[in-house]
C-alpha angles and dihedrals in degrees: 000000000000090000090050093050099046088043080053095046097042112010110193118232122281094004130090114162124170135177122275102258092247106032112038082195085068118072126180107210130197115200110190104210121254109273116233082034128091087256095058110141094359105134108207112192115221137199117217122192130189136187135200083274096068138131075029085056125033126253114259102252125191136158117254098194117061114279136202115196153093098268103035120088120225087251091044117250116143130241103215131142106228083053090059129009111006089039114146133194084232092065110101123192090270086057097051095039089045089053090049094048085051089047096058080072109037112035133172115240097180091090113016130188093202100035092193095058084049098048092043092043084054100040107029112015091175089067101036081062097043080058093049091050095056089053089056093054097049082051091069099059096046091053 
């Protein structure tokens, strides 16, 4: 409930999440792409569960709209560090969702979750954008 309060009170840019009407364990989530970034204006819908764990343990995060890119998994879990291993109790959902919504445009493809996003985003960039693009534009239509 603290997380919803403080989203309601001072909603970061480009993210809005709320509990699913029966289970309050259970968010929906919207992220509105980067602008200036091939994900600009592409609203990519998320599903956020938490257990009894957490804040101690972070939330399970995973993109309900279909995703290409590095750190972003073909069903579409997320490999990001403060969902692993440099999670942190102080973290709230618009922290989480903030992080995400940094990460569309700067991923890490050293370890990469979708290897052919990663390899295209460091070979052939032009490609790897015309993909993306593709992806914003399904986004339209599943939201």
């Amino acid at each position: 409930m603290r997380d919803l309060k403080r989203l309601e009170q001072d909603p970061p840019d480009g993210v809005h999440a709320a509990p699913h009407p029966e289970n309050i364990m259970h968010w929906h989530a919207v992220i509105i792409g980067p602008p200036e970034t091939a994900f600009a204006d592409g609203t990519f819908l998320l599903s956020i569960q938490f257990d009894e764990s957490f804040p101690t343990r972070p939330p399970a995060v995973r993109f309900q709209s279909e995703m290409f890119h590095p750190n972003v998994y073909p069903d579409g879990n997320i490999c990001l560090d403060i969902l692993q291993n440099r999670w942190s109790p102080t973290y709230d959902v618009g922290a989480v969702l903030t992080s995400i919504r940094s990460m569309l445009n700067d991923p890490n493809t050293s370890s990469p979750a979708n290897s052919t996003a990663a390899q295209m985003y460091e070979n052939d960039r032009a490609e790897y954008e015309r993909r993306v693009m593709e992806t914003v534009e399904k986004s339209w239509m599943q939201s």
